[in-house]
PDB file of N, CA, C and O in Angstrom:
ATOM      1  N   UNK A   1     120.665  62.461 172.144  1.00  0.00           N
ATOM      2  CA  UNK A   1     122.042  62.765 171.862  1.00  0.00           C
ATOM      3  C   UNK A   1     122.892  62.326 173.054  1.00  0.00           C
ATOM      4  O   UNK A   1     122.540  62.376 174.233  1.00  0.00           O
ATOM      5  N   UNK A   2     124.130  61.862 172.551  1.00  0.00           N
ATOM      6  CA  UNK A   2     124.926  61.245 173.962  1.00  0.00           C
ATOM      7  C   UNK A   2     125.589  62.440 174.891  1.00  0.00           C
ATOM      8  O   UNK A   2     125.738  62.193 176.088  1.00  0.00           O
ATOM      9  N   UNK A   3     125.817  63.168 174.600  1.00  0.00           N
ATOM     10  CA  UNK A   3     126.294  64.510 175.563  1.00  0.00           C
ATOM     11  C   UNK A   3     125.115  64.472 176.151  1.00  0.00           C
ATOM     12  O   UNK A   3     125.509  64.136 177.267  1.00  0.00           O
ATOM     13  N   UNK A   4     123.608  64.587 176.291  1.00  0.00           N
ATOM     14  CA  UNK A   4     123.256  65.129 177.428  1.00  0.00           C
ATOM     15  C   UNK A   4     122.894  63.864 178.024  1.00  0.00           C
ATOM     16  O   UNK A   4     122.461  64.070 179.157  1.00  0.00           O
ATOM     17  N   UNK A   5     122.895  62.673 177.730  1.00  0.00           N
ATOM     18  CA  UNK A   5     122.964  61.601 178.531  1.00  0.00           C
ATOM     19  C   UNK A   5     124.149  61.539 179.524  1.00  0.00           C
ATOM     20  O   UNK A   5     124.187  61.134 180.686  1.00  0.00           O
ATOM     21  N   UNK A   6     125.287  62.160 178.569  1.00  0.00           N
ATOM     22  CA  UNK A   6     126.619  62.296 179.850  1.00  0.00           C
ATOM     23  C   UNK A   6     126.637  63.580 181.065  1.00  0.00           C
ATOM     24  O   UNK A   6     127.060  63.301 182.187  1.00  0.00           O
ATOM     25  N   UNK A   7     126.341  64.434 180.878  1.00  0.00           N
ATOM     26  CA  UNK A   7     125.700  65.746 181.453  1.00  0.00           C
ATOM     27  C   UNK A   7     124.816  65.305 182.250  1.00  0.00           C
ATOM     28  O   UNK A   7     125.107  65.671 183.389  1.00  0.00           O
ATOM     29  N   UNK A   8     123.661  64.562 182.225  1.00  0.00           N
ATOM     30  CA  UNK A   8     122.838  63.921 183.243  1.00  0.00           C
ATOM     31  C   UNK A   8     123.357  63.050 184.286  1.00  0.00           C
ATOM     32  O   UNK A   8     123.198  63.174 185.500  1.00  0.00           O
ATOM     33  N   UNK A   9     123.958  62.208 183.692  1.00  0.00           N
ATOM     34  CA  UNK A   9     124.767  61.117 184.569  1.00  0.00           C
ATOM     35  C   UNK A   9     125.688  61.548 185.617  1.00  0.00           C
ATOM     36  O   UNK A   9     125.598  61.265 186.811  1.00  0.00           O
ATOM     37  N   UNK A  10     126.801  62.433 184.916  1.00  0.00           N
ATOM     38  CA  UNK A  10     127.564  63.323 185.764  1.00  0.00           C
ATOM     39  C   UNK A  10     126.690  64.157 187.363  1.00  0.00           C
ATOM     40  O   UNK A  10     126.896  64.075 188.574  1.00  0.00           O
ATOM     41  N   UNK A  11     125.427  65.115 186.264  1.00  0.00           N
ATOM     42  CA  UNK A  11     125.197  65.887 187.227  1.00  0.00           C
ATOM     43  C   UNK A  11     124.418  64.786 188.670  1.00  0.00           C
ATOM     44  O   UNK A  11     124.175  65.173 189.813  1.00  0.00           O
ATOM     45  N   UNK A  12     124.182  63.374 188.085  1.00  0.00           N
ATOM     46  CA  UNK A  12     123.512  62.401 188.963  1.00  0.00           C
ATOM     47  C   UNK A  12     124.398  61.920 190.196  1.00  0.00           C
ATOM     48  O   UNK A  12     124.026  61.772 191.360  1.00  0.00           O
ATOM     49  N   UNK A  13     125.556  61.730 189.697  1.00  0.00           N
ATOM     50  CA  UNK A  13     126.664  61.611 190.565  1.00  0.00           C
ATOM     51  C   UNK A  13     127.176  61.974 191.301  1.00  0.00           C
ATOM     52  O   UNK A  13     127.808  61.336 192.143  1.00  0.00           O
ATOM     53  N   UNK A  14     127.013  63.515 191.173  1.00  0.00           N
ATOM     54  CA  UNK A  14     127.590  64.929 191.922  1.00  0.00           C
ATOM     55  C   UNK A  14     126.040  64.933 193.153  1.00  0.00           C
ATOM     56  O   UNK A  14     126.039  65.475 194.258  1.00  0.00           O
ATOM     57  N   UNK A  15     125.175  64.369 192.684  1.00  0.00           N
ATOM     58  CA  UNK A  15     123.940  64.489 193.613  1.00  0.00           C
ATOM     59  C   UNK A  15     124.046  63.478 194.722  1.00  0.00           C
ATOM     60  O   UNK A  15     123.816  63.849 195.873  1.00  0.00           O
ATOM     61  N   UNK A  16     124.347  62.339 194.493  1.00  0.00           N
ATOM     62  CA  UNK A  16     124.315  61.143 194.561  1.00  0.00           C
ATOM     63  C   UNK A  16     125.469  61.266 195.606  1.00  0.00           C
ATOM     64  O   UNK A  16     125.250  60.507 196.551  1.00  0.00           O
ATOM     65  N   UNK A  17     126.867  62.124 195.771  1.00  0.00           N
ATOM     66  CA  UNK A  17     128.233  62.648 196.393  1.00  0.00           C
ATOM     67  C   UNK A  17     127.783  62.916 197.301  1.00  0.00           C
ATOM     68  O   UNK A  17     128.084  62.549 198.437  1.00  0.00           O
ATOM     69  N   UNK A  18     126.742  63.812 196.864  1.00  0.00           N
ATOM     70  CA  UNK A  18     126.895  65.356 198.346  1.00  0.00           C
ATOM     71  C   UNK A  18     125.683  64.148 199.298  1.00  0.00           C
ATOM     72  O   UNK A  18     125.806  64.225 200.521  1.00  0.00           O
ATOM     73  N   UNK A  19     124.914  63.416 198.931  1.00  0.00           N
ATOM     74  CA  UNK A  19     124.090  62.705 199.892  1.00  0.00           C
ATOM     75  C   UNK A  19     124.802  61.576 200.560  1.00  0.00           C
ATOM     76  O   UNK A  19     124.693  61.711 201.779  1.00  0.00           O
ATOM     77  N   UNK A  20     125.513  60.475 200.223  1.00  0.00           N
ATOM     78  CA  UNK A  20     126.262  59.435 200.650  1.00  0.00           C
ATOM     79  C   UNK A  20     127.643  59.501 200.364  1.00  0.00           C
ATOM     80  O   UNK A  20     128.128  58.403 200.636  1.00  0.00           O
ATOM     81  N   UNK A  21     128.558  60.335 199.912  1.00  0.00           N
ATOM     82  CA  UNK A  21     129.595  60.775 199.985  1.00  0.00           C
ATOM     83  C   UNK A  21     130.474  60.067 198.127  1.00  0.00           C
ATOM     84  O   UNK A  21     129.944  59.380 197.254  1.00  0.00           O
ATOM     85  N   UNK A  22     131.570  60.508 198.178  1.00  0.00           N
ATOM     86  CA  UNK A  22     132.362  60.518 196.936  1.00  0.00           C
ATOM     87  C   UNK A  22     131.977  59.117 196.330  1.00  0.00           C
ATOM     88  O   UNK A  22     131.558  58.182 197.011  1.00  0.00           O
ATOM     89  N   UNK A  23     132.138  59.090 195.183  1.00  0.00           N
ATOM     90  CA  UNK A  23     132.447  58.032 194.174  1.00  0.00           C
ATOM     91  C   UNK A  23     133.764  58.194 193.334  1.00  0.00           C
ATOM     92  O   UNK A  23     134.129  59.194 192.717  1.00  0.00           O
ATOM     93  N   UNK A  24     134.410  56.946 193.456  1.00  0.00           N
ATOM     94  CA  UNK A  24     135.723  57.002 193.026  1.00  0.00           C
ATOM     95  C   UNK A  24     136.314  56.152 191.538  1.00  0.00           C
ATOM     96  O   UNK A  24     137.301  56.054 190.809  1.00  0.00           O
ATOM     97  N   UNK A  25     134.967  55.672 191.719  1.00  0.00           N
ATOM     98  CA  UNK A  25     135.008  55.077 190.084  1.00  0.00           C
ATOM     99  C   UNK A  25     134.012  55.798 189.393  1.00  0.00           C
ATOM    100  O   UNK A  25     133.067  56.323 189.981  1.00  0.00           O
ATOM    101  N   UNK A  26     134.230  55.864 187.799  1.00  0.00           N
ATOM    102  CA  UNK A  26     133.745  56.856 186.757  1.00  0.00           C
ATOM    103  C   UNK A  26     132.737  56.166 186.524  1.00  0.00           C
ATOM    104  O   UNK A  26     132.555  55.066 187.044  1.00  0.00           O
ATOM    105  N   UNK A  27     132.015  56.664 185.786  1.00  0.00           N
ATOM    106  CA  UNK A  27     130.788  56.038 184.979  1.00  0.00           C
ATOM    107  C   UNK A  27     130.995  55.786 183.684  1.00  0.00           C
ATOM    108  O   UNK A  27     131.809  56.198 182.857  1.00  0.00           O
ATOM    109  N   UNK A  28     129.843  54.810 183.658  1.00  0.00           N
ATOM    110  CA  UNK A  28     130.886  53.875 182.138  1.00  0.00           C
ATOM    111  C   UNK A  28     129.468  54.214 180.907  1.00  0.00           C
ATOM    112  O   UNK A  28     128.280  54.150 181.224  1.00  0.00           O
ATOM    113  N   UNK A  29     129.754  54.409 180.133  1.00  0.00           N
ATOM    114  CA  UNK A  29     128.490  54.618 178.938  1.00  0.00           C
ATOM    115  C   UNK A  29     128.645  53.983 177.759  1.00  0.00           C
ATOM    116  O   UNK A  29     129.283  54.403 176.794  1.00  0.00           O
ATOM    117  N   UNK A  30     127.898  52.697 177.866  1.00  0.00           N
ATOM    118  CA  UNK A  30     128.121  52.055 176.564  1.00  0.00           C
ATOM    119  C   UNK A  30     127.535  52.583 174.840  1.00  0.00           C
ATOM    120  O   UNK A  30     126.315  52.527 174.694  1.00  0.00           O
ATOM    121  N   UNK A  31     128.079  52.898 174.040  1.00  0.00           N
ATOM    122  CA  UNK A  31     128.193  53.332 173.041  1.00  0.00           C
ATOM    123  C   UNK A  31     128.113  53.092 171.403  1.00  0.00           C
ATOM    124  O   UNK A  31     128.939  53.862 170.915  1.00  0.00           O
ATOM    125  N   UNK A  32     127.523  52.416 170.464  1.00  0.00           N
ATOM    126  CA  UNK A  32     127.666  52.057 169.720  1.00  0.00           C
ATOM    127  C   UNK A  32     128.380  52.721 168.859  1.00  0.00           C
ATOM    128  O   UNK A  32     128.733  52.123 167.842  1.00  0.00           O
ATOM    129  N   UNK A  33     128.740  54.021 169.039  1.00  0.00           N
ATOM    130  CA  UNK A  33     129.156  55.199 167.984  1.00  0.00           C
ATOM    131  C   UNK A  33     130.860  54.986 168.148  1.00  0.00           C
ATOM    132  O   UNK A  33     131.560  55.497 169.023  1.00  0.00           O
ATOM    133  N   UNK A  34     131.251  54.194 167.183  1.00  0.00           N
ATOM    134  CA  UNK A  34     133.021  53.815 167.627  1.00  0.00           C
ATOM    135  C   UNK A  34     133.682  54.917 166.670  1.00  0.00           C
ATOM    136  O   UNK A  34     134.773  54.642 166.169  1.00  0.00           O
ATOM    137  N   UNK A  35     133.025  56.261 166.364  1.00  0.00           N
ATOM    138  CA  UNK A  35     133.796  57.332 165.836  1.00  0.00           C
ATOM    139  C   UNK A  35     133.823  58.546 166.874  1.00  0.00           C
ATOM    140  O   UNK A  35     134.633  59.467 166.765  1.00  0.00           O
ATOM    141  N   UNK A  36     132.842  58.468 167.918  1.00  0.00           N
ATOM    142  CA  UNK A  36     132.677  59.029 168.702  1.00  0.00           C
ATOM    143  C   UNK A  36     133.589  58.578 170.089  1.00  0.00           C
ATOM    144  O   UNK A  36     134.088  59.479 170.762  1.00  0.00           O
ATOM    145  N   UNK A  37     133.736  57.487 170.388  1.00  0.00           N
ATOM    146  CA  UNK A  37     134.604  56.859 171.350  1.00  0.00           C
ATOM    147  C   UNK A  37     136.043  57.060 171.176  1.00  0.00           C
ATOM    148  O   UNK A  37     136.850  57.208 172.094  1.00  0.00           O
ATOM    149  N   UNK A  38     136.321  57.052 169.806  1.00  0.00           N
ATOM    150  CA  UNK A  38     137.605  57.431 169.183  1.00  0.00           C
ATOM    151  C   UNK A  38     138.136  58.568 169.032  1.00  0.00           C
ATOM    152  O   UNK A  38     139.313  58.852 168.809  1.00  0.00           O
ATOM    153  N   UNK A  39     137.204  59.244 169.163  1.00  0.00           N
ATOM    154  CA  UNK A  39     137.438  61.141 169.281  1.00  0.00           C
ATOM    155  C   UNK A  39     137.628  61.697 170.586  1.00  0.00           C
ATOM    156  O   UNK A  39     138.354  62.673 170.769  1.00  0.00           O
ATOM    157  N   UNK A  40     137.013  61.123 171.486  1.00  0.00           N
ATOM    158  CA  UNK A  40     137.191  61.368 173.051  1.00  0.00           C
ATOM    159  C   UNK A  40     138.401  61.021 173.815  1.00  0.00           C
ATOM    160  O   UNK A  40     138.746  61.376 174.942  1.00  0.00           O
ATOM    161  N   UNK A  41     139.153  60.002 172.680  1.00  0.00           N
ATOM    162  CA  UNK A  41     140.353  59.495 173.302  1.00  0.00           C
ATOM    163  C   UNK A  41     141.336  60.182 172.582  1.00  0.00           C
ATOM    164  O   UNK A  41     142.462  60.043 173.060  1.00  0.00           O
ATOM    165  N   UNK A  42     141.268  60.810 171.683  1.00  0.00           N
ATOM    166  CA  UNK A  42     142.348  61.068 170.474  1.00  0.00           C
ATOM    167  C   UNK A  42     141.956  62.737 169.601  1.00  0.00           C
ATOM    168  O   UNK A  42     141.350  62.785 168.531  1.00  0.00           O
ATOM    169  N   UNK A  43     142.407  63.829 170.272  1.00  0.00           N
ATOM    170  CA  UNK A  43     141.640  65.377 170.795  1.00  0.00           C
ATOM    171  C   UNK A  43     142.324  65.355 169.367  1.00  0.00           C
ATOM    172  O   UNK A  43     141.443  65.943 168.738  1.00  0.00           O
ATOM    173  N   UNK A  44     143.052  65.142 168.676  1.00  0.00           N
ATOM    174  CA  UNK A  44     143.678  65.260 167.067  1.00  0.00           C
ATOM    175  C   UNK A  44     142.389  66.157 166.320  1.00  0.00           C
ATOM    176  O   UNK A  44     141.173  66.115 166.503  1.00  0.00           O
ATOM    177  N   UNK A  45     143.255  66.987 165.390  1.00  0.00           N
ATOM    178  CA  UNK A  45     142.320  67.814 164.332  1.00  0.00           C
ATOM    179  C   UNK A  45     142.454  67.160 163.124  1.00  0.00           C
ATOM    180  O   UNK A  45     143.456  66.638 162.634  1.00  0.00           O
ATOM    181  N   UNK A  46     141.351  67.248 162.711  1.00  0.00           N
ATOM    182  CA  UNK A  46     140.719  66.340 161.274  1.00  0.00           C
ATOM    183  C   UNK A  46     139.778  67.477 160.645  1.00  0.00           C
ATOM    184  O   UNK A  46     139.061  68.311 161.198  1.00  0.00           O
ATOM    185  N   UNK A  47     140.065  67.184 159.134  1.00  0.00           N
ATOM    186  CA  UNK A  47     139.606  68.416 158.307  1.00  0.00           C
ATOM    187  C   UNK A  47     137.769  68.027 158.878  1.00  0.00           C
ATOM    188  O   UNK A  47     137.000  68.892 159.295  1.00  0.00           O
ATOM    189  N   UNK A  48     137.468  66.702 158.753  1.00  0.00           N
ATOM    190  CA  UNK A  48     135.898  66.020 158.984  1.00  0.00           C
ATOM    191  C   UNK A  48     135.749  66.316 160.110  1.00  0.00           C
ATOM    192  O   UNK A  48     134.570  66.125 160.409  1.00  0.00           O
ATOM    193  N   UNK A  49     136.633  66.897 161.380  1.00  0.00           N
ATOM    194  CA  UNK A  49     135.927  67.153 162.382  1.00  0.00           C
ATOM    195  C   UNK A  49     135.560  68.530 163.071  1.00  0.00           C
ATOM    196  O   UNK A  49     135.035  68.744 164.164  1.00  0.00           O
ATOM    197  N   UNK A  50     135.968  69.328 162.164  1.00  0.00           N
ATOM    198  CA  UNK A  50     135.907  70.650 162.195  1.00  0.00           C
ATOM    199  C   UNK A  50     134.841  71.183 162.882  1.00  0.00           C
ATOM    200  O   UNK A  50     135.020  71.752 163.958  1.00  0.00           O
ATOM    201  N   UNK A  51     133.642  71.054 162.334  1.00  0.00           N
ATOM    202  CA  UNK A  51     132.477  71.069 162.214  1.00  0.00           C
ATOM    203  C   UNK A  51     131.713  70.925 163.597  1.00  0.00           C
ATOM    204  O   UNK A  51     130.591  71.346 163.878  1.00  0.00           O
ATOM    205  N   UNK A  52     132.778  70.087 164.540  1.00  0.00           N
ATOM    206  CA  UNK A  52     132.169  69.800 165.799  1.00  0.00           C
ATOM    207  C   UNK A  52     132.298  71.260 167.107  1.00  0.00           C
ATOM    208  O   UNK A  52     133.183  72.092 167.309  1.00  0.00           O
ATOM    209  N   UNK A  53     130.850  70.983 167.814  1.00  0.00           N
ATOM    210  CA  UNK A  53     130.897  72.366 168.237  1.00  0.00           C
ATOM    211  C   UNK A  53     131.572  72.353 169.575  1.00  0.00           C
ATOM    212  O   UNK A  53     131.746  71.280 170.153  1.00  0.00           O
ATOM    213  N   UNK A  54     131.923  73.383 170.048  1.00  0.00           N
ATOM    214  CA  UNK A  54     133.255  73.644 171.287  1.00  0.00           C
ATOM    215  C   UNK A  54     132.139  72.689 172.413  1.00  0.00           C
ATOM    216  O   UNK A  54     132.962  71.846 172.768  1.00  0.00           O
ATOM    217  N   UNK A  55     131.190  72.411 172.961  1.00  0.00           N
ATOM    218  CA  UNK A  55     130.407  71.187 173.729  1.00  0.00           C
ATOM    219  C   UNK A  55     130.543  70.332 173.744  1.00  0.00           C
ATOM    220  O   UNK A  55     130.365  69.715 174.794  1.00  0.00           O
ATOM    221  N   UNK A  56     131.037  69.567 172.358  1.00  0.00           N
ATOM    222  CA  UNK A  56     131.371  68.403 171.994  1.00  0.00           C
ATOM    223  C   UNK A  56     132.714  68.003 172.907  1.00  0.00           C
ATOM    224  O   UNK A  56     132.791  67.063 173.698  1.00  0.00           O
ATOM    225  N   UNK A  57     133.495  68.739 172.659  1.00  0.00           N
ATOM    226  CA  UNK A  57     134.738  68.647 172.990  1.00  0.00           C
ATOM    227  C   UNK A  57     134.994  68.627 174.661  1.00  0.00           C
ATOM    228  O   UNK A  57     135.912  68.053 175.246  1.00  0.00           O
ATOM    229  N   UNK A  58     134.336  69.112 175.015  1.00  0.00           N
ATOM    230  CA  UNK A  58     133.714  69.035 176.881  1.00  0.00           C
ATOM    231  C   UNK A  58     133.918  67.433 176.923  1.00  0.00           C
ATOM    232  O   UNK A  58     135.084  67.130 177.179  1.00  0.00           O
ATOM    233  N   UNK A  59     133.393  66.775 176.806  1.00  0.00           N
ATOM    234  CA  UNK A  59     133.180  65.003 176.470  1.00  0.00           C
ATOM    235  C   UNK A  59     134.687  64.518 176.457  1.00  0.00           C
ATOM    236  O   UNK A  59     134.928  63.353 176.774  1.00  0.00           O
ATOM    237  N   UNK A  60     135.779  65.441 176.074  1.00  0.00           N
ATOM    238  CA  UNK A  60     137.056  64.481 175.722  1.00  0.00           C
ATOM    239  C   UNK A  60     137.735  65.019 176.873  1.00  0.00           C
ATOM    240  O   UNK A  60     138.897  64.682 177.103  1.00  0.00           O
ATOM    241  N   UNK A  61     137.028  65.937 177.721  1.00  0.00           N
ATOM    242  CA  UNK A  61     138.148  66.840 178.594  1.00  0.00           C
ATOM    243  C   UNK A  61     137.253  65.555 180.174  1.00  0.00           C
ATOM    244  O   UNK A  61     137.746  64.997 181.154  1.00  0.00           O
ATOM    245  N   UNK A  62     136.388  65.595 179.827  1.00  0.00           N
ATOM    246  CA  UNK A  62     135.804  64.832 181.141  1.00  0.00           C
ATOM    247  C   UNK A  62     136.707  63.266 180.994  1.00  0.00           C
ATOM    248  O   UNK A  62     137.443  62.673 181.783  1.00  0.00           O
ATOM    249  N   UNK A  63     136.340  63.022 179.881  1.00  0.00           N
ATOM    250  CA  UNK A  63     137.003  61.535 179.728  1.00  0.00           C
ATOM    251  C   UNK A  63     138.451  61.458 180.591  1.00  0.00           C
ATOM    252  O   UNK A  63     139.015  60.704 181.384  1.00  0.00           O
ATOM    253  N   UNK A  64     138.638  62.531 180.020  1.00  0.00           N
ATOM    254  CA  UNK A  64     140.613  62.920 180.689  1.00  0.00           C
ATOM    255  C   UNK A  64     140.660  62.838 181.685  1.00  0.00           C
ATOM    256  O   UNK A  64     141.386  62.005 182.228  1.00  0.00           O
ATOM    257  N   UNK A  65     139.967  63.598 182.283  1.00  0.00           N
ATOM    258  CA  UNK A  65     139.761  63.762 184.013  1.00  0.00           C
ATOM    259  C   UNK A  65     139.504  62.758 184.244  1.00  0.00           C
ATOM    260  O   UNK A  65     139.505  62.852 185.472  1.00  0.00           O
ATOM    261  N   UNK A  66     139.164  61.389 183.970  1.00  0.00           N
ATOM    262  CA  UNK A  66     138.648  60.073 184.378  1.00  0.00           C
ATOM    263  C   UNK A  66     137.208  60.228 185.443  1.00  0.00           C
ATOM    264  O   UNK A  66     136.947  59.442 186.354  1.00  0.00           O
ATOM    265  N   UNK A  67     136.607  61.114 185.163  1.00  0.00           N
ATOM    266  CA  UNK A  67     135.510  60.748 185.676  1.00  0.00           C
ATOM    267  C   UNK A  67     134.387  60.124 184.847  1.00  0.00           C
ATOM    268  O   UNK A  67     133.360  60.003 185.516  1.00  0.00           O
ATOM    269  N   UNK A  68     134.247  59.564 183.210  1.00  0.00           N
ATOM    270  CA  UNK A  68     133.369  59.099 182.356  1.00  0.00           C
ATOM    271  C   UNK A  68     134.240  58.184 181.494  1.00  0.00           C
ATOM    272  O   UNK A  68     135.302  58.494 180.954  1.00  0.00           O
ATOM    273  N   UNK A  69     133.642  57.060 181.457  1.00  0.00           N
ATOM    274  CA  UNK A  69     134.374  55.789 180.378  1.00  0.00           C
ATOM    275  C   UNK A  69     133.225  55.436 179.498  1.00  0.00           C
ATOM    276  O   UNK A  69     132.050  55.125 179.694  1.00  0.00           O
ATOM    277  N   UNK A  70     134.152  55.630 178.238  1.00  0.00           N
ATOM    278  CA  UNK A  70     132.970  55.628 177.282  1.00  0.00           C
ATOM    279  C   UNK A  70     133.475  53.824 176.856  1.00  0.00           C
ATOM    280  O   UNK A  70     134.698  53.689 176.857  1.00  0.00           O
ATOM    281  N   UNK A  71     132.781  52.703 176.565  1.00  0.00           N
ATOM    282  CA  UNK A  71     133.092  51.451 176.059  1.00  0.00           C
ATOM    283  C   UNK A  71     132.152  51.115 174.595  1.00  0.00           C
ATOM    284  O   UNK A  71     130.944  51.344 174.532  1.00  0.00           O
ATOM    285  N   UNK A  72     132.880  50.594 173.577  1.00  0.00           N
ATOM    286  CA  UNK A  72     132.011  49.968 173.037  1.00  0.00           C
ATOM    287  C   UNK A  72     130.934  48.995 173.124  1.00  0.00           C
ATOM    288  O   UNK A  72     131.124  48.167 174.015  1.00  0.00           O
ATOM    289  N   UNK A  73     129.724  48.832 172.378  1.00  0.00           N
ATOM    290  CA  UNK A  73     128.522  47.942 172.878  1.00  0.00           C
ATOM    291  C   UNK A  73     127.982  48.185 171.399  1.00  0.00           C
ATOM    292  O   UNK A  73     127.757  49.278 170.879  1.00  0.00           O
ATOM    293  N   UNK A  74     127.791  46.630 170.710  1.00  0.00           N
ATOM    294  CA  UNK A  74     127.350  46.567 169.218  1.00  0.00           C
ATOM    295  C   UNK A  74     125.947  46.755 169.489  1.00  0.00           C
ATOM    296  O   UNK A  74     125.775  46.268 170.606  1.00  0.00           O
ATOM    297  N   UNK A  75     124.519  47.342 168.923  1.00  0.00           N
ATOM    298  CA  UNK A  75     123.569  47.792 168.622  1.00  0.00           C
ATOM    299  C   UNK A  75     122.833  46.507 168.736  1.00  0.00           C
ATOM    300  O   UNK A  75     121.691  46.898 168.975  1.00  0.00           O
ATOM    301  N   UNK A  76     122.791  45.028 168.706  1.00  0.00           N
ATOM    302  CA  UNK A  76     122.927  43.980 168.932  1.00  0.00           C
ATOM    303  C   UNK A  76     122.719  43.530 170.519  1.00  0.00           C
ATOM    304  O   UNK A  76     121.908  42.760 171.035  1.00  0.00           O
ATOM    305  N   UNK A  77     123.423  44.059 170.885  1.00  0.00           N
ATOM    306  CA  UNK A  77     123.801  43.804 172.534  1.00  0.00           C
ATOM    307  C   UNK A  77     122.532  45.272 173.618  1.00  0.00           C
ATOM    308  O   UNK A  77     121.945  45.398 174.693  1.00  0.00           O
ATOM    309  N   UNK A  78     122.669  45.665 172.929  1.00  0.00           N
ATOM    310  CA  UNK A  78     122.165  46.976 173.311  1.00  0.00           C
ATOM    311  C   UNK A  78     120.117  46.453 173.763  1.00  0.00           C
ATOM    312  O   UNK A  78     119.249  46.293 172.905  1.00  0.00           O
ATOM    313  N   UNK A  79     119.947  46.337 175.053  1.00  0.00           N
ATOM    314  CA  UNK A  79     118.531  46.162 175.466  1.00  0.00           C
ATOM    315  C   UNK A  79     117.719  47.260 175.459  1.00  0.00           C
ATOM    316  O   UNK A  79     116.597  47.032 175.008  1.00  0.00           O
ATOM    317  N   UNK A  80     117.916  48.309 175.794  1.00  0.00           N
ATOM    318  CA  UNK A  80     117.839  49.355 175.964  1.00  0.00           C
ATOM    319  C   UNK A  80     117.160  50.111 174.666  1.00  0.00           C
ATOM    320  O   UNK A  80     116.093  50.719 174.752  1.00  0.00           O
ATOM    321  N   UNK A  81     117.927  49.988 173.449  1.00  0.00           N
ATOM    322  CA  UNK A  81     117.972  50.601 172.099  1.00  0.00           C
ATOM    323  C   UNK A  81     116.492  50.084 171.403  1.00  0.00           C
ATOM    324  O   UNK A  81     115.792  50.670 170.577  1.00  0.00           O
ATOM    325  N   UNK A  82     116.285  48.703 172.089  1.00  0.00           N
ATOM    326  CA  UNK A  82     114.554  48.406 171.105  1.00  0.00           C
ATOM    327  C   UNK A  82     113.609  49.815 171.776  1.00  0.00           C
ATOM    328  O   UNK A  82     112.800  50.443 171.091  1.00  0.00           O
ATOM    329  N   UNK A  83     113.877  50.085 173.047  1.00  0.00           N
ATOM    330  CA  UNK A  83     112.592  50.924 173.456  1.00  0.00           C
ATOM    331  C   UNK A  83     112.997  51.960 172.860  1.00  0.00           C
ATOM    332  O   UNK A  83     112.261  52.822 173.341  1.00  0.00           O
ATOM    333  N   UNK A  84     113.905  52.650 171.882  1.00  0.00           N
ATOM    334  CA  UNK A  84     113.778  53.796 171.399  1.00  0.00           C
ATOM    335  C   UNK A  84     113.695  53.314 170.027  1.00  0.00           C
ATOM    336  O   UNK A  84     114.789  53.551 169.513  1.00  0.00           O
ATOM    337  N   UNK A  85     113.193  52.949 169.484  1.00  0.00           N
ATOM    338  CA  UNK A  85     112.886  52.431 168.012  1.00  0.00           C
ATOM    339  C   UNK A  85     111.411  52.225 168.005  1.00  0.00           C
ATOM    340  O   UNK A  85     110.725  51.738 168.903  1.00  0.00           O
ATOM    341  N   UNK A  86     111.020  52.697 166.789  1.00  0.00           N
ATOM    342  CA  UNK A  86     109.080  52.694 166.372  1.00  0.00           C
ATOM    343  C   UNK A  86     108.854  51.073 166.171  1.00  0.00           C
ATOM    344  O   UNK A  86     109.774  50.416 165.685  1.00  0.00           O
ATOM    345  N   UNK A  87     108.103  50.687 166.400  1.00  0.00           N
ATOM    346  CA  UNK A  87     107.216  49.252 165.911  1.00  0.00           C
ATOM    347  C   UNK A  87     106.630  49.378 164.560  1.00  0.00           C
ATOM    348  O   UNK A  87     105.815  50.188 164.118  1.00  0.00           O
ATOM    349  N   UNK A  88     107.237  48.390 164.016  1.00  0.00           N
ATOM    350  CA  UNK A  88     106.592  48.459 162.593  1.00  0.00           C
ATOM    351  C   UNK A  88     104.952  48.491 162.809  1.00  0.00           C
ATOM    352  O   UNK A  88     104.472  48.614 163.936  1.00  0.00           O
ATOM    353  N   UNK A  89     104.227  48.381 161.748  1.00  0.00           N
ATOM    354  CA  UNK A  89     103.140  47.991 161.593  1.00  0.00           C
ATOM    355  C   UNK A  89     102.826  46.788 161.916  1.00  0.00           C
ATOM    356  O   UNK A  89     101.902  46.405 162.634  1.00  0.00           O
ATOM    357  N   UNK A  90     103.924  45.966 161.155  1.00  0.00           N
ATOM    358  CA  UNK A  90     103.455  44.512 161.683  1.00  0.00           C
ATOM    359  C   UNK A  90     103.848  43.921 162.926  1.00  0.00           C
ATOM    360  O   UNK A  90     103.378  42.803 163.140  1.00  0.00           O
ATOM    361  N   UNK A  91     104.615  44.422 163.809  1.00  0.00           N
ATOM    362  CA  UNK A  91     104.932  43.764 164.774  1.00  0.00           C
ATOM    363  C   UNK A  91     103.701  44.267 166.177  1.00  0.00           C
ATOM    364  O   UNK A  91     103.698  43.864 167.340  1.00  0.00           O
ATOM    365  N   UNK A  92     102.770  45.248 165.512  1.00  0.00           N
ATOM    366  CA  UNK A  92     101.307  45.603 166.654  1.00  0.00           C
ATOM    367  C   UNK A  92     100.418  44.195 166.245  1.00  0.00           C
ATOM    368  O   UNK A  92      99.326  43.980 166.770  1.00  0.00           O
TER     369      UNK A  92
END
């Protein structure tokens, strides 16, 4: 799930501070989820987003603060995304 990938990163940063001192640029998290990128920028109530739990919403308040940039990245582009996907049968 991408919240605790952002929660990790953050708390990596804050580690990463107190040993070699501040970082002044945010961390950037590329994203394929462009409904999710769109919600972090745009705190608007939607009957479809109701549903989302008060954690979620942590994600749009960090964004604010400019310490996390969320960017798009098509699923395509994404190197990363084969190692979390099963191998067919045929590709062993």
């Amino acid at each position: 799930m991408a919240i605790h990938g952002m929660k990790e990163s953050l708390w990596l940063k804050s580690l990463l501070s107190e040993l070699f001192g501040t970082f002044s640029n945010p961390i950037i998290h590329f994203s394929n989820n462009q409904a999710m990128i769109v919600l972090t920028h745009d705190h608007q109530y939607y009957v479809c987003t109701k549903h989302i739990d008060v954690c979620y919403h942590w994600i749009h308040w960090v964004v604010k603060e400019g310490a996390l940039c969320l960017m798009y990245c098509p699923t395509d582009d994404m190197v990363a995304d084969a190692l979390t996907k099963v191998l067919s049968y045929y590709a062993l």
